[in-house]
TILORO-824972 format. One record per residue (C-alpha): y, z, x; residue in one letter. Coordinates in steps of 0.2 Angstrom, whole numbers, plus 5000, padded with zeros to 4 digits. Layout:
BEGIN
YZXA ...
***
This chain:
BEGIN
500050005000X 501649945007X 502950085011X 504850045008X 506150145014X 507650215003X 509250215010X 510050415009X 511850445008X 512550615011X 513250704996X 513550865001X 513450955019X 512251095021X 512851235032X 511751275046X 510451145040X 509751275029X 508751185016X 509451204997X 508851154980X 509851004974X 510150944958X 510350764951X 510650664935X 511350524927X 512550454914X 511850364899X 512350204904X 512250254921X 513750224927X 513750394935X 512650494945X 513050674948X 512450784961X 512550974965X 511651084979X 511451294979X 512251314996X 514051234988X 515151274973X 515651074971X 514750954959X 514950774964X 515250624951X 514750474962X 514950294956X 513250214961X 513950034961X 515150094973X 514350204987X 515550195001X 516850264987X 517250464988X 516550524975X 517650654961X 517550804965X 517250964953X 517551124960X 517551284947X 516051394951X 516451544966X 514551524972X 513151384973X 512751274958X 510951294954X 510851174939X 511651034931X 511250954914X 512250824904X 512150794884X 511350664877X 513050564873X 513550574892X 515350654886X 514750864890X 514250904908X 513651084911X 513351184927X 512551334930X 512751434944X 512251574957X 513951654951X 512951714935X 514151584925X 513851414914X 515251314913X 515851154902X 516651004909X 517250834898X 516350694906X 516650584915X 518250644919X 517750804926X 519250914916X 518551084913X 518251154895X 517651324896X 516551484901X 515051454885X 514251594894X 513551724909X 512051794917X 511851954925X 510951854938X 510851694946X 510451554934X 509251394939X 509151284924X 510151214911X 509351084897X 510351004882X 509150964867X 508950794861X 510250784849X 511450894861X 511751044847X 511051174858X 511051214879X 509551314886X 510251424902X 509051504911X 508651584930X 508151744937X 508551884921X 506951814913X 507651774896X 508151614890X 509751594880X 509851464868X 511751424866X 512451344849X 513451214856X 514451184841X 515451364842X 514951424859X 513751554850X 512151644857X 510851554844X 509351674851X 508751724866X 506851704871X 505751844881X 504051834886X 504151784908X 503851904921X 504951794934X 506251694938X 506351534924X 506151364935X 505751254921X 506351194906X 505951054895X 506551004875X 505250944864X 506050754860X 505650774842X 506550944843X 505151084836X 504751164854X 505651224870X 504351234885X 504751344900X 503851374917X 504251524929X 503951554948X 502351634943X 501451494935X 501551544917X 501851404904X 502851454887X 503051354871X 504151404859X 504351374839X 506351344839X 506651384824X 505751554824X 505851594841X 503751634842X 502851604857X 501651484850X 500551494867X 500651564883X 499651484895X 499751594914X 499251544930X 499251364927X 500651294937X 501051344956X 501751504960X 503351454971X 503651644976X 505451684981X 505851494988X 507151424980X 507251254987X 506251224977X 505751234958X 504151224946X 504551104932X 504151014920X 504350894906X 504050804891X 503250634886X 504850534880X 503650524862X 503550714863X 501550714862X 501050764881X 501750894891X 501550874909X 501651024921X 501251034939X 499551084943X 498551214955X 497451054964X 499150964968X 498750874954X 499850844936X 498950904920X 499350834903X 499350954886X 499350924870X 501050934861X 500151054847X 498751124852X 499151164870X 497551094877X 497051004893X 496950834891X 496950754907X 497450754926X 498350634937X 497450654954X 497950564971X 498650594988X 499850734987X 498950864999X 500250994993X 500751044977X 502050974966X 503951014965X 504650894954X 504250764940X 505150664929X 504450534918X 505050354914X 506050314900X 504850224891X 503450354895X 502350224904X 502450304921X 502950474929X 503750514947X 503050684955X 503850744972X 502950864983X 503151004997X 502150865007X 503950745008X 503250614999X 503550524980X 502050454969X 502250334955X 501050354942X 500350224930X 499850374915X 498750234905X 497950204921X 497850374928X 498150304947X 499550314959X 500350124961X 501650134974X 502450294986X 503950324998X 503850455011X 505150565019X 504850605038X 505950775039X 506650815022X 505650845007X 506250784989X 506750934975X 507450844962X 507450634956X 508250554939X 507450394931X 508850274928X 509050244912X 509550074910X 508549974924X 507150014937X 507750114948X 507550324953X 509050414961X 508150524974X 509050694983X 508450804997X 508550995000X 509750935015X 511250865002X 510750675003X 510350574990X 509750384987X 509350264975X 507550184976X 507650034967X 506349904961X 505150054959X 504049954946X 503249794953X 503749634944X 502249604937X 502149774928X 503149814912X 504849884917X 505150074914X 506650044901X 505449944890X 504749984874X 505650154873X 505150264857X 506250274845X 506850474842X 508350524830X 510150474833X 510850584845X 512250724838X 513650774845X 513550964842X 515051044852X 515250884863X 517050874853X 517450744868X 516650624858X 516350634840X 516350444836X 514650484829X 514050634819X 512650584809X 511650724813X 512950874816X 513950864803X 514451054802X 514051084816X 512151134814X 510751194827X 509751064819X 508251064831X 508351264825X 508151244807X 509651344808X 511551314802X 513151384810X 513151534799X 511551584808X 510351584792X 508651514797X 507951384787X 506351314794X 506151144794X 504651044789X 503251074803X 502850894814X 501150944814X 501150974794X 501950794794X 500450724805X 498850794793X 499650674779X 499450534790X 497550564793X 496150534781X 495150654771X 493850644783X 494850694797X 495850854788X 494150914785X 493650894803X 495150984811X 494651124801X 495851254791X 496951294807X 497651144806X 498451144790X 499451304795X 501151284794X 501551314810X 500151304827X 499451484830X 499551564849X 497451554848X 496651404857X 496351284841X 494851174838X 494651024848X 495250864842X 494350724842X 495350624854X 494350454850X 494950474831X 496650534837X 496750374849X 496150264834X 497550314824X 498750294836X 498250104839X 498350084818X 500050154814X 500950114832X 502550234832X 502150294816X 502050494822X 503750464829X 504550374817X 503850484803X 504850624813X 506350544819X 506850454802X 506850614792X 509050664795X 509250834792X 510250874775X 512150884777X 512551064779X 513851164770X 515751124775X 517551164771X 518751034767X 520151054782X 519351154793X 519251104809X 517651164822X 517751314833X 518451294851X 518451424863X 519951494866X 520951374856X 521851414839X 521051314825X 521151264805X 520451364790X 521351264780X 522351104779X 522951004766X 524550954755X 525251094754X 525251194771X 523951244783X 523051404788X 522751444806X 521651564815X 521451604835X 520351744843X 521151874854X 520352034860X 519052044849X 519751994832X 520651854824X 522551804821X 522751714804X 524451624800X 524651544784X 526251394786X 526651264773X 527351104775X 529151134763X 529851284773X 531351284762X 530351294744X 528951404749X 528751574750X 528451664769X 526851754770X 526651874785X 525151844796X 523551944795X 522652004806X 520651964803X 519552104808X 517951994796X 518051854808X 518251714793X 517751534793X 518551454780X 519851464767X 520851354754X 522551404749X 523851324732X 525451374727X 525051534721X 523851614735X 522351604747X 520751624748X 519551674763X 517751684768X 516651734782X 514751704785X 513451834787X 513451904805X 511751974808X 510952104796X 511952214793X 513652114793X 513752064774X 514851884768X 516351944764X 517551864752X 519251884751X 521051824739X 522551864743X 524151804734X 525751744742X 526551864729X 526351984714X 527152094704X 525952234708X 525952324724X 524152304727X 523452134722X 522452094737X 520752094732X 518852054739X 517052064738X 515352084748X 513851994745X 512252094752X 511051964759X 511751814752X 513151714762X 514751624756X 514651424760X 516151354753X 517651444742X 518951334732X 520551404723X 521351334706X 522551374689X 522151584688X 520251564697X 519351604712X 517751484715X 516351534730X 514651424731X 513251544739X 511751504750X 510851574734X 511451424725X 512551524716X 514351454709X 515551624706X 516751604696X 518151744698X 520051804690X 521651774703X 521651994699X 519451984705X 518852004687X 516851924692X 516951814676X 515351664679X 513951664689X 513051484687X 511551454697X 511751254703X 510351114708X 510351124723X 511351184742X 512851164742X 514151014752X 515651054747X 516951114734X 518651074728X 520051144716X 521551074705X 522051174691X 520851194678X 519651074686X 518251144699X 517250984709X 515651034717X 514450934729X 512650984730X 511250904736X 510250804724X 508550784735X 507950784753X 508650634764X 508050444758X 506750384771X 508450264778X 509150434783X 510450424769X 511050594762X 510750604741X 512150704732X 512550744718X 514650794708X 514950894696X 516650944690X 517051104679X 518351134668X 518351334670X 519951374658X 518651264643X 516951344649X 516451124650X 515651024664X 516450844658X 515750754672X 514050734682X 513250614691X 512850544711X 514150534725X 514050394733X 514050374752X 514050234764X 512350194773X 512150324785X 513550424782X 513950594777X 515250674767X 516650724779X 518150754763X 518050784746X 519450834734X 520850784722X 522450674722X 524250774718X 524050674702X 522250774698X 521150624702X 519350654712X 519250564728X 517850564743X 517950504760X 516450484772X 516050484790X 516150294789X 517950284786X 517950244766X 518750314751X 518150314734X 518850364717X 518250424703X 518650324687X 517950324670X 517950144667X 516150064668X 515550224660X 516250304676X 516150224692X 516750264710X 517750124718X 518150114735X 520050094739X 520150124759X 519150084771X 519350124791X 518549974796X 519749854787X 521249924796X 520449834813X 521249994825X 519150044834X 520250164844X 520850294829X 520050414816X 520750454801X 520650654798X 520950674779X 522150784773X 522650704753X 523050574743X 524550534730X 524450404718X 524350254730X 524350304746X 523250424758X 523950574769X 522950584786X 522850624804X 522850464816X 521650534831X 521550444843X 519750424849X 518450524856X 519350664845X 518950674827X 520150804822X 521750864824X 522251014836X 523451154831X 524751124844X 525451024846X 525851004827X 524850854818X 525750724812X 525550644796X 525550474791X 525350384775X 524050234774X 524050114760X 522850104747X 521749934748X 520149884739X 518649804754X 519149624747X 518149474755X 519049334761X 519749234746X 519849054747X 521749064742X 522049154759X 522949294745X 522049454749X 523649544749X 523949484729X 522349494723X 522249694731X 524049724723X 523149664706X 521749744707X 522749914712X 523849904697X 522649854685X 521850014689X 523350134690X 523850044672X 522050094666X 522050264670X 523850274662X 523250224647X 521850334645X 522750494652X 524250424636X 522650404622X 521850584630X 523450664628X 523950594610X 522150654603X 522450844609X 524250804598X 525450804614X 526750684614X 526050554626X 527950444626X 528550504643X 527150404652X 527450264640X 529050204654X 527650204667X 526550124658X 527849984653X 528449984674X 526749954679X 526249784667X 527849714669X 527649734689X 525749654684X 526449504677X 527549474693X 526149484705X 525249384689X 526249244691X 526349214710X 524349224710X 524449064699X 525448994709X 524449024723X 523148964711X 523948794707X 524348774726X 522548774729X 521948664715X 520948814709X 521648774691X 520348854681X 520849014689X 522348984683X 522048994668X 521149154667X 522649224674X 523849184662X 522549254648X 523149414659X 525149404657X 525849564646X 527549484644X 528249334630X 529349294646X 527949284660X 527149184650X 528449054649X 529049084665X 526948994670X 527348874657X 529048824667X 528148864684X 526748714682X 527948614673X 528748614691X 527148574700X 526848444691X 525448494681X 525648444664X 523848484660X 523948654664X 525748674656X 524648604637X 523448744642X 524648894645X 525548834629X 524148844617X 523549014625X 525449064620X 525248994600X 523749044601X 524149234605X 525549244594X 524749194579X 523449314581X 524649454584X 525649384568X 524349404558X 523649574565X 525349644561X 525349574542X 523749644539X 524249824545X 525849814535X 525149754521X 523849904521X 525050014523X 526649954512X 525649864500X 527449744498X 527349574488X 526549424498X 527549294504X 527249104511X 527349124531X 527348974541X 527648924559X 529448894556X 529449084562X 528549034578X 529248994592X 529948824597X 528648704602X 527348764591X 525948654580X 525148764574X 525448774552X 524848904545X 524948974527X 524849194526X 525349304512X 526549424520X 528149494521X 529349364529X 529349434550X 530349364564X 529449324578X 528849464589X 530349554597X 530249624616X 531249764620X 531149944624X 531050074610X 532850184610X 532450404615X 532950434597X 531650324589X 530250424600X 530750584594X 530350534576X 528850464578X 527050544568X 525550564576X 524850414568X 526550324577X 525750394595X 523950334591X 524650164588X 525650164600X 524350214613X 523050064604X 524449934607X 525149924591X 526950004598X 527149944616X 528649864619X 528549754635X 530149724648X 530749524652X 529849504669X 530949404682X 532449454671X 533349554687X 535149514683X 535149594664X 535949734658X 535149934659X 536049944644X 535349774636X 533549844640X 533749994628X 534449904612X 533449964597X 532749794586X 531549824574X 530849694559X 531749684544X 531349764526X 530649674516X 532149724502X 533449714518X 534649554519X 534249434535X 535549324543X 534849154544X 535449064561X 534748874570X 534648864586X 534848684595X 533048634591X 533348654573X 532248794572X 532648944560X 532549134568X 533049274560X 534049394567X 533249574564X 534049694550X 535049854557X 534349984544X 533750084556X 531550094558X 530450234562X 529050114569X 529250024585X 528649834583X 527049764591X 526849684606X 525649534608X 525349524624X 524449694626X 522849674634X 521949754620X 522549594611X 521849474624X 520449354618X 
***
């Protein structure tokens, strides 16, 4: 076998030539390669296309780094030292975060999970400490060596830790219970007090084979679950293994020995299949490149190299065929939170476990596997292995051949079965921001101020600022001796929650009002072994949603007045006067990763759930906002950058009226803070960050509303999304008018919003068909003038196609017009004859307008045709309630002259109304020789009918 030489470069000098344990790693792309030794308190960032260039250098720790790890999204390093300490640094820049934690003694190893929500630090104290990356928290710390940790190794599918100590001793861990699942001793090397070098050992890329060094300076493979021997790799090291990492894809592994030489391993093959030997130094730590074949190699001397080409040509590459695992999550890596599929809230999702610390075991892999195997096979494992969870006793042997057999069947299938199953969306708080260490950060942000929290010596600082400093009260800050998590405030007070802390630490809630005419207001309960998720304020209410599933429903003075038990956990909540939105989940995750969820939205002054149903989200998304609009309308936003609203027509839809992606700027996030009637409030962030920080102050800017409209053919997006918007602003107008007229409230002050919003239709109306005739798209045309409101718009299109030329089109549009009117004619005798019961009269189409054909013979009393102008204030104060209702069913409206922008404000209230039928009319010509008559000026309690309501449209 030919022997190649790899070229070594000096990273770091070791004083005295005293041999160190070395540590290096690379970036996901591997761009980087980092480098750290136990004898210096630098870490190196080296740019491996570039060797000859100085690498950046990090110098933070008082004593020699032991350990370096970095997270699975390459934008978190962390380094643990001999000075007891574990510190943070944002990657690649090298700009230190924070402290997350400290030893007593030495620490040797650091390991990021998977998903990089949790870092395992571990050395000399013989307990492992599993830190929540999210808030910087101690998750659990795991006991069970006699010695000195020197290994560590994540389970890929995220179920087990393994560790290795200087003694030989093999742990496995259950994550999310913290039980020793087995404890196999004496099966690795015992290293003794040497630490230049280290026991380790590591997972399969797949999770299913666990390889630790062995006593015959061999590597032994074990079973993921049961812990048994499965095989050795045997060849030509003559002393016993330091180091091994596998390939990417899990086709091959690397071991380094104390006897200065590397082996590559074919594992199908079980054979050695090429070396490289060091004369003088031996190898104590190597890193597969992740992207390529090539190994980065450093020596207990400082130097490191890059052996490239390891794999023959004629072999498949390392970085082939990789198994899929889940997305990766971001957890507390804040310096890039692009991507947070699977950390949502923050959640130690390999731990079962959320921020709060409540446990919640997941479903077991192994529980998983049995339903992939046949009868035959389940009765063969025997009853162990359909425990739940693998027990410490040596279990039954499997029959490897049938094992093997279903492997080649369903290829992938036991990691894809795992992988594909996202963990549910864990609970969160609309405006709150995620903990960072040291830094002050949001409870609470949204339209109307913002509540701020930062921990100092021991407790917390709460200030509550609103965004109107003039109109708004001042509310003295608090100090916060429960430690709270989240909070919503309105106009009239605040509310606060914190989780359980341990056993004893009870969910405290807490309201407190920004005044009172009592002197002691404040008020706030304790819930005994169940723990407040999400809390939402409103008109005189207090809401908090439990992990019992449990919706509270409390007084503004704490009177406990509901306690409703809901479907399923709890997403999210939000309040706006008497109405109370709550997101729960509606099932487990689809099989395509997609979260199910589920509204509902309470009235609590009325005791009523008006409305229910699923809350959509974008493909692979989760819900990142949730709350209403200043006007009282529900919204959503997701983690892929859309809005949706909720609207009742179709039965009740959601509509999606922003979208990220459309606004074309890949290097911001939007953080949501509200919504008016047309445009959004938010944060530009510029990326990696996600979120706002507290100082300096955010600033917010105001997006556009827009529909996701595909590229019309008239090159009129712009139009179309302006008609589109309006037509659903005029709609929810017009059912808030007809809501409000059934409860007997006087719906006329939105009837001037109402009357804005068609006449500013019409106008974008009328330059669509333009666009429309432009384009020869002439059939569109005329479905959009079927659309106008107005008597004017509508001959305004007459004149317009007239102008282009288009005498077809201008026949069309006419007839639409006689056509209308005559229907609106006779609609309008009909209801006065019903309701007056006055003598017929001959009508014909002398009373239409000029240009008409149509003759037309209809007992009625003799009308004008229809008038268009706006009702006078002193008619609207004498109307009846069956006066509303027609108003509101089109019967009342009065529509504006579109385009008419030079006529008088004073012209546009003049009072005309039909004449009586026993009333004298004044008879006039006009230059066609068509009579009108002018309207009579006895004054009329009923305002007359439009004919160009939609509700009149045919």
């Amino acid at each position: 076998m030919k022997v190649r030489s790899v070229k070594m470069r000096e990273a770091h000098t070791q004083k005295g030539g005293r041999a160190s344990f070395c540590s290096v790693v690379w970036d996901q792309q591997a761009q980087h390669l980092v480098t750290a030794f136990s004898s210096g308190v630098s870490v190196s960032i080296h740019n491996p296309l570039l060797p000859s260039a100085a690498p950046k250098i990090l110098r933070h720790h008082r004593d020699g780094v032991t350990a370096l790890a970095l997270s699975p999204n390459s934008t978190c390093l962390a380094s643990g030292s001999v000075d007891h300490s574990v510190k943070l640094y944002k990657f690649p820049g090298g700009e230190f975060e924070t402290n997350i934690t400290r030893f007593t003694l030495p620490i040797r190893l650091l390991a990021f999970n998977k998903k990089g929500s949790m870092l395992a630090a571990a050395g000399d104290d013989e307990g492992i400490k599993l830190i929540n990356t999210v808030d910087g928290s101690i998750a659990r710390v795991l006991k069970g060596h006699r010695g000195p940790v020197t290994g560590l190794a994540f389970d890929p599918n995220g179920e087990y830790l393994a560790s290795l100590d200087s003694t030989g001793t093999v742990i496995i861990w259950e994550l999310h219970s913290g039980k020793n699942l087995h404890n196999l001793k004496g099966i690795a090397p015992d290293t003794g007090v040497d630490i230049s070098t280290m026991n380790v050992l590591c997972w399969s890329p797949d999770g299913e084979t666990l390889a630790i060094p062995g006593l015959r300076n061999d590597v032994v493979m074990y079973d993921r679950d049961t812990a048994e021997r499965l095989f050795s790799l045997r060849g030509d090291h003559n002393q016993p293994i330091c180091f091994l990492c596998w390939s990417p894809n899990g086709k091959y592994i690397a071991t380094s020995g104390l006897d200065k030489q590397i082996l590559i391993w074919d594992v199908d093959r079980k054979q050695d299949i090429d070396r490289q030997k060091f004369d003088e130094r031996g190898v104590c730590c190597m890193a597969w490149k992740p992207i390529g074949n090539a190994l980065a190699v450093i020596d207990v001397m400082g130097k490191y190299g890059i052996w490239d080409n390891v794999i023959p040509s004629s072999m498949k590459s390392p970085t082939e065929d990789i198994p899929l695992q889940g997305k990766n999550g971001n957890g507390f890596l804040l310096f890039d939170e692009e991507d947070q599929d699977n950390s949502v809230s923050g959640s130690l999702s390999d731990l079962g476990e959320n921020s709060n610390g409540e446990f919640e075991p997941p479903s077991s892999r192994k529980r998983l596997r049995k339903h992939s195997l046949s009868k035959e096979n389940l009765d063969e494992d025997g009853e162990d292995e359909m425990d739940l969870y693998p027990k410490v006793e040596p279990h039954k042997k499997r029959n490897r051949s049938v094992k093997e057999n279903l492997d080649n069947v369903n290829v992938g299938f036991r990691s894809t079965m795992v992988t594909s199953k996202t963990k549910m969306q864990d609970a969160f708080q609309p405006g709150v921001t995620p903990v960072q260490p040291g830094k002050r950060r949001f409870l609470c942000y949204n339209m109307l101020g913002s509540i701020t929290t930062v921990e100092h010596e021991g407790y917390s600082h709460i200030e509550i600022d609103f965004h109107d400093t003039g109109s708004s009260p001042r509310v003295p800050s608090m100090t916060d001796h429960f430690g709270f998590t989240m909070a919503a405030m309105n106009e009239n007070g605040s509310v606060f929650a914190n989780p359980c802390k341990g056993e004893k630490n009870m969910s405290t809630l807490m309201y407190r009002p920004f005044s009172s005419w009592a002197s002691n207001s404040e008020w706030s309960m304790r819930f005994e072994g169940e723990e407040v998720k999400v809390v939402a304020l409103g008109a005189s209410w207090v809401a908090a949603v439990t992990s019992f599933n449990y919706l509270r429903i409390f007084t503004e003075g704490g009177m406990q007045r509901h306690v409703i038990s809901l479907d399923g956990p709890v997403v999210t909540a939000s309040g706006f006067k008497d109405k109370l939105a709550v997101v729960i989940h509606a099932s487990d995750c689809l099989s395509s990763n997609d979260q199910v969820l589920e509204f509902r939205l309470f009235n609590i002054q009325h005791g009523t759930q008006p409305l229910r149903g699923r809350l959509p989200l974008t493909p692979g998304s989760y819900l990142s906002w949730f709350g209403f609009s200043e006007e009282g309308q529900l919204y959503s936003y997701d983690s892929k950058g859309v809005l949706r609203l909720y609207t009742s027509q179709f039965g009740g839809s959601w509509l999606p009226v922003f979208s990220a992606i459309k606004e074309k700027k890949s290097d911001e996030n939007y953080w949501m803070v509200g919504l008016n009637t047309n445009k959004l409030v938010c944060v530009v962030c510029k990326k990696p960050e996600s979120f706002p920080q507290v100082v300096p102050k955010p600033i917010l800017t105001l997006m556009n509303l827009s529909f996701p409209l595909a590229s019309s053919d008239l090159g009129s997006e712009a139009l179309e999304n302006e008609f589109m918007m309006n037509s659903m602003h005029l709609f929810e107008i017009q059912k808030k008018m007809e809501e409000m007229v059934n409860a007997g409230l006087d719906a006329s002050l939105l009837d001037d919003d109402a009357f804005n919003l068609e006449a500013a239709q019409d106008r974008c109306i009328l330059r669509l068909i333009a666009s429309c005739c432009n384009s020869d798209k002439l059939v569109r045309a005329t479905e959009l003038v079927k659309l106008l409101s107005l008597e004017k718009s509508m001959k305004g299109a007459i004149k317009l196609v007239t102008a282009l030329k288009l005498p077809n089109l201008a026949e069309k549009f006419s007839s639409i017009l006689e056509e209308r009117l005559l229907n609106e004619v006779k609609k309008a005798t009909e209801t006065d004859l019903k309701e007056n019961s006055f003598a017929p009269i001959t009508f014909t189409s002398d009373t239409l307008p000029s240009g008409s054909k149509a003759s037309t013979q209809i007992e009625a009393p003799k009308l004008s045709a229809p008038l268009f102008t706006k009702k006078n204030k002193t008619q609207e104060a004498g109307k009846d309630g069956n006066n509303k209702t027609a108003m509101v069913n089109g019967s009342v409206k009065v529509k504006q002259t579109v385009g008419d922008e030079t006529s008088d404000k004073k012209g546009k209230e003049e009072v005309q109304s039909p004449p009586h039928p026993h009333s004298s009319s004044i008879k006039s010509t006009n230059k066609h020789g068509v009579n009108k008559s002018e309207p009579s000026l006895v004054p009329s309690t009923t305002r007359p009918s439009n004919p160009f309501l939609k509700s009149s449209i045919k």
